[in-house]
C-alpha positions, 0 to 999 in steps of 0.5 A: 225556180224561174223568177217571174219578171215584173213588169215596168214602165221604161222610156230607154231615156228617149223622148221625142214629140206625140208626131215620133211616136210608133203610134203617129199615123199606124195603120196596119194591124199587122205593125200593131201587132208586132209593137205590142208582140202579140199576134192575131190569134191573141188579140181578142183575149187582150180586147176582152176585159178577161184579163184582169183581176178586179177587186175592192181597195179600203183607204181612208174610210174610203173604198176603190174598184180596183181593175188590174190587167195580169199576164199578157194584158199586164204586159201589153199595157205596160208596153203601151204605156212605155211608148205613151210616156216616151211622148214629150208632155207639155210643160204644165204636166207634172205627173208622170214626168221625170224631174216633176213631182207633186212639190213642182207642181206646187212650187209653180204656184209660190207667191201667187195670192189667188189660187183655184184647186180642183180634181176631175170627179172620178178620172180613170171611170169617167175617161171613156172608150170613146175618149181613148178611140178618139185619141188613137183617131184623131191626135195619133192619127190611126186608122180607125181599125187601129184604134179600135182595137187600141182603145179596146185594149186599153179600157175596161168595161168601156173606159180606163182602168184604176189599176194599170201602168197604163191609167195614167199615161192614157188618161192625161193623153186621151184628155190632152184636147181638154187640159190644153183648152184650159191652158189656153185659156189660163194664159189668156188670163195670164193665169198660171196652170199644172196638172198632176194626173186629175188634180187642176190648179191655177193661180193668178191676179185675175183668178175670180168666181167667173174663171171658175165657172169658166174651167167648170164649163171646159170640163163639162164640155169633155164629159168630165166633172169639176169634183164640187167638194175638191174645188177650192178658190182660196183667198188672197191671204189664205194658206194653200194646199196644192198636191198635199203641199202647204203653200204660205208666204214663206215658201213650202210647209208639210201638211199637219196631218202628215205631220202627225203620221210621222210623230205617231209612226215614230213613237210606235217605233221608240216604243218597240225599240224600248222594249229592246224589239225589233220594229216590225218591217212593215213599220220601217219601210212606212216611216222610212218612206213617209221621211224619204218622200216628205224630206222633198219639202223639209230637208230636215228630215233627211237627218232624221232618216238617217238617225233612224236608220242607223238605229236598226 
């Protein structure tokens, strides 16, 4: 039997400005359509929202609308999102970006007393058909049945599925005009910024209650929310956490609280290994990547993978 191939997002190492792009300036229907290997007669299946599996996700107490593409929509989504993330991205992006993580997006902001947090409320929901049009109108500079058509594919119920390859990549690009003006602005103000898909931080001696209500009024601008609960402004002698990493005048710490997910992961795996069982797989592919991902802040926890590991 035939092994069904899985798609991925693959740049083939190339990188080169939004102006290189395959999308910069397309305006034939015909040159879309052999970009994305599809043709005419498909076309209409990909502009419907048929071609996703929906469902509901529960984390954290929380629950997610989940909108998946699948099949030949799963495929054009990742071909377009492929081609998105080929585009050089500014520097203040640290999602999505090889080499940049949420801990550079952190370590930016090491040594800076003032530190603004925040997400954008709902990203991938409240980035709209009309938003990914314009990106496709105006910034890639398609023509307007182009884009039409690109923004149709790439939305769900009239704005960027949660998800897809593509949510990512299409949300911070169809969002580029807003993340740039703040940039701007924090430079102004000789503030730093990062970005990390819909979490904004800032850091600077001038960062204040009027630079806030500065950044609140940008984002409004676009349509988007400043999450009321997910914004910080902390202190000066304040610890801070940006991007699940704890910022303190000594450098880079882990959060307590994934402190406290490895200490229970590995007494549950102690416990299977007393009783002379073997862990389940599903407990050592969580601990091993909860060390792996966790040992980008403490390298200390390399060691203890490895001792893990050579224990199974």
């Amino acid at each position: 039997m035939k092994r069904k191939k899985n798609n991925k997002i693959n740049t083939n190492g190339k990188s080169y400005p939004l102006h290189d792009s395959p999308f910069y300036k397309l305006r034939s229907k015909k040159v879309l359509f052999s970009l994305l290997k599809t043709d005419k007669e498909k076309i209409a299946h990909l502009k419907s929202d048929q071609g996703y599996n929906t469902f509901t996700q529960k984390s954290n107490k929380k629950t997610r609308e989940i909108e998946h593409p699948v099949d030949a929509l799963d495929i054009a989504h990742t071909k377009i999102a492929s081609l998105l993330c080929r585009v050089t991205t500014p520097t203040y992006v640290h999602s999505g970006v090889k080499g940049r993580t949420h801990v550079t997006n952190a370590k930016e902001h090491l040594g800076k007393k003032r530190v603004l947090t925040t997400d954008i409320k709902s990203f991938y929901p409240s980035t709209t058909r009309q938003h990914v049009f314009k990106l496709f109108f105006n910034t890639f500079k398609c023509s307007p049945d182009v884009a039409d058509i690109l923004a149709d594919i790439c939305t769900f119920q009239g704005h960027v599925p949660t998800g897809s390859r593509l949510s990512m990549p299409i949300a911070l690009w169809a969002n580029i005009n807003m993340f740039d003006e703040l940039n701007v602005v924090s430079r102004k103000h000789d503030i730093t910024m990062t970005v990390y898909v819909d979490d904004i931080t800032f850091s600077g001696n001038l960062l204040n209650g009027r630079f806030k209500s500065l950044v609140k009024k940008i984002i409004s601008r676009y349509d988007h929310v400043m999450h009321p609960k997910k914004t910080v402004l902390y202190k000066d002698d304040e610890i801070k956490v940006i991007t699940g990493v704890v910022l303190d005048q000594d450098g880079i710490k882990i959060k307590n609280s994934q402190h406290k997910l490895i200490y229970q992961d590995i007494e549950q795996w102690k416990l299977f290994k007393g009783l002379a069982a073997l862990p389940p797989e599903s407990l050592n592919s969580r601990l091993m990547g909860r060390l792996h991902a966790l040992s980008v802040i403490n390298p200390r926890l390399k060691d203890k993978a490895r001792s893990i590991k050579n224990c199974m």
